[in-house]
Residue, then its C-alpha position, 0 to 999 in steps of 0.5 A: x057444245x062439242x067443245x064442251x062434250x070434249x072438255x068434259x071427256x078429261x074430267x073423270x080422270x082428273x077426279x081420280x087423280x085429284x084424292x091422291x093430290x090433296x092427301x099428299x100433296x103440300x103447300x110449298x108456300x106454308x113450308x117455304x115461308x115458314x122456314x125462311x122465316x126461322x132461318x132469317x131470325x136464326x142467322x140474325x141472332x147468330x151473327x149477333x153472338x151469344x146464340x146460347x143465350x136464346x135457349x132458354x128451357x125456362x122461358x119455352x115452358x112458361x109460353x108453351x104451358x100458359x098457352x095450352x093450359x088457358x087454353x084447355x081451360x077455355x075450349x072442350x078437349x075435343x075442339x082442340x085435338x079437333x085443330x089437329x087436322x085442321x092445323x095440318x090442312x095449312x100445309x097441303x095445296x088447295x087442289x079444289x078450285x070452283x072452275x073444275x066443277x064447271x065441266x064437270x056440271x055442264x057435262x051433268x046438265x047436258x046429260x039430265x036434259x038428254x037422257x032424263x033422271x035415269x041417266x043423271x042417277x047413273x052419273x051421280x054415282x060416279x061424282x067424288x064431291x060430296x056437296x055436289x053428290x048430295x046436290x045431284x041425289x036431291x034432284x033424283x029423290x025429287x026434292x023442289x027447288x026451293x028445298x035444294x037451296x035451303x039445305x045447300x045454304x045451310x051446308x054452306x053456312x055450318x061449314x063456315x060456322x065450323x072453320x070459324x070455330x076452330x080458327x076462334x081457338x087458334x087466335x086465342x092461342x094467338x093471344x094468349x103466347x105474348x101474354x105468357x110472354x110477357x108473364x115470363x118476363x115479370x117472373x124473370x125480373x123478380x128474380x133478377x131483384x132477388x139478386x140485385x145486390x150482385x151487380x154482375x147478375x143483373x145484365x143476364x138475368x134481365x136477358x133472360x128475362x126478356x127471352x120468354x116474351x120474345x118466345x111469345x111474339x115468336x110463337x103467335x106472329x110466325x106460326x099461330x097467326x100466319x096459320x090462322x090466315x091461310x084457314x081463313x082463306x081456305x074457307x073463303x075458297x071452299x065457300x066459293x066452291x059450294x056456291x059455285x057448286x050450288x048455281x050449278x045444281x040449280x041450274x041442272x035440276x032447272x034444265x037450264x042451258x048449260x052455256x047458261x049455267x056456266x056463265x052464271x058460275x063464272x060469274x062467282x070467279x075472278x075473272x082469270x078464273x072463268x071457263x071460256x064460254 
């Protein structure tokens, strides 16, 4: 157990250190996929010749426009300027691990089994998760156990219900660009029959007509979908996090063994994840 108590001793620093790491810290592989991405595509069009011809205000208009206004039509304005910083949180590191709070927790739960309410009240006010804060508050307000897991699953399932709303948007943008696309590429070939009594014009035309769908593919498969998977993943963490956190107030307002607590919180986690017992 002095292991543990020494653990634990690094744990208030680590939490002070750990708001300025997510606000500005960023996640190197988003960036760096991203821009590899772009920059392969670009090179190979490039040493393909004619890079000009890729540059089309046009086509851009028609899959950007398309894509927005389907998609103000579908969804209220707050949502989408909602993506805003849901949209940017793919770009910063997922500094929140569940095995962080498992010292943090074991240390709680010693603490409340040897110094009672007052002394789990004096460390609530120093925690910085919100979700275990609220946790450890229930426990000093007096709250059965039952009550705790309830309203802790319905945290838990709102904050799941909320990521999966905004991602529902993202992928039907993700829909929407190659239909623009394609929509591009239709109104490029009027136009190009328009003029086919002028043999010459039929070969850029048709070029340019394709253009907007490959705008579209572009717009949809390297930045809307990869983003919507990286949210995915992250609300599966976070989902993670809250369980985890959940077993661990359980266990505190239980007084269970904090050995006992930190097993049943590794048992949530990959094994390369689990704090040694």
């Amino acid at each position: 157990m002095a292991t543990a108590v020494k653990e634990n001793e690094a744990i208030p620093k680590a939490a002070s250190i750990e708001p300025a790491k997510e606000a500005s810290g960023v996640d190197l592989s988003t960036i760096i996929g991203a821009a590899s991405g772009i920059l392969l595509i670009s090179i190979a069009i490039i040493r393909g010749g004619d890079s000009e011809t890729f540059l089309n205000l046009n086509s851009a208009f028609i899959v950007m426009g398309g894509t927005i206004a389907t998609t103000l039509i579908a969804f209220p304005s707050k949502k989408i300027l909602g993506m805003v910083p849901v949209i940017i949180n793919a770009f910063k590191p997922d500094v929140l691990q569940p095995a962080d709070y498992i010292d943090e927790i074991m240390t709680l739960a010693t603490k409340y089994r040897s110094g009672g309410m007052k002394q789990l009240e004096m460390e609530e006010r120093l925690l910085n998760n919100r979700h275990l804060k609220n946790g450890i508050v229930m426990i000093v307000d007096g709250y059965q156990a039952r009550e705790i897991q309830e309203i802790m699953e319905r945290e838990l399932n709102t904050m799941v219900e909320r990521h999966n709303a905004g991602q529902k948007i993202l992928r039907f943008m993700a829909v929407q660009a190659p239909v623009f696309g394609m929509a591009g590429t239709l109104i490029g070939l009027i136009q190009m029959l328009m003029r086919i009594a002028d043999p010459s014009s039929i070969g850029p035309s048709l070029a340019t007509a394709l253009i907007t769908t490959f705008y579209g593919l572009m717009l949809a498969n390297l930045i809307i979908t990869p983003v919507v998977a990286k949210l995915n993943a992250r609300t599966e963490s976070e989902a993670t996090l809250l369980k985890a956190i959940r077993v661990g107030v359980m266990g505190i307002h239980d007084r269970i063994n904090p050995m006992k607590i930190q097993r049943n919180m590794n048992a949530l986690l990959p094994p390369d994840k689990h704090r040694n017992v």
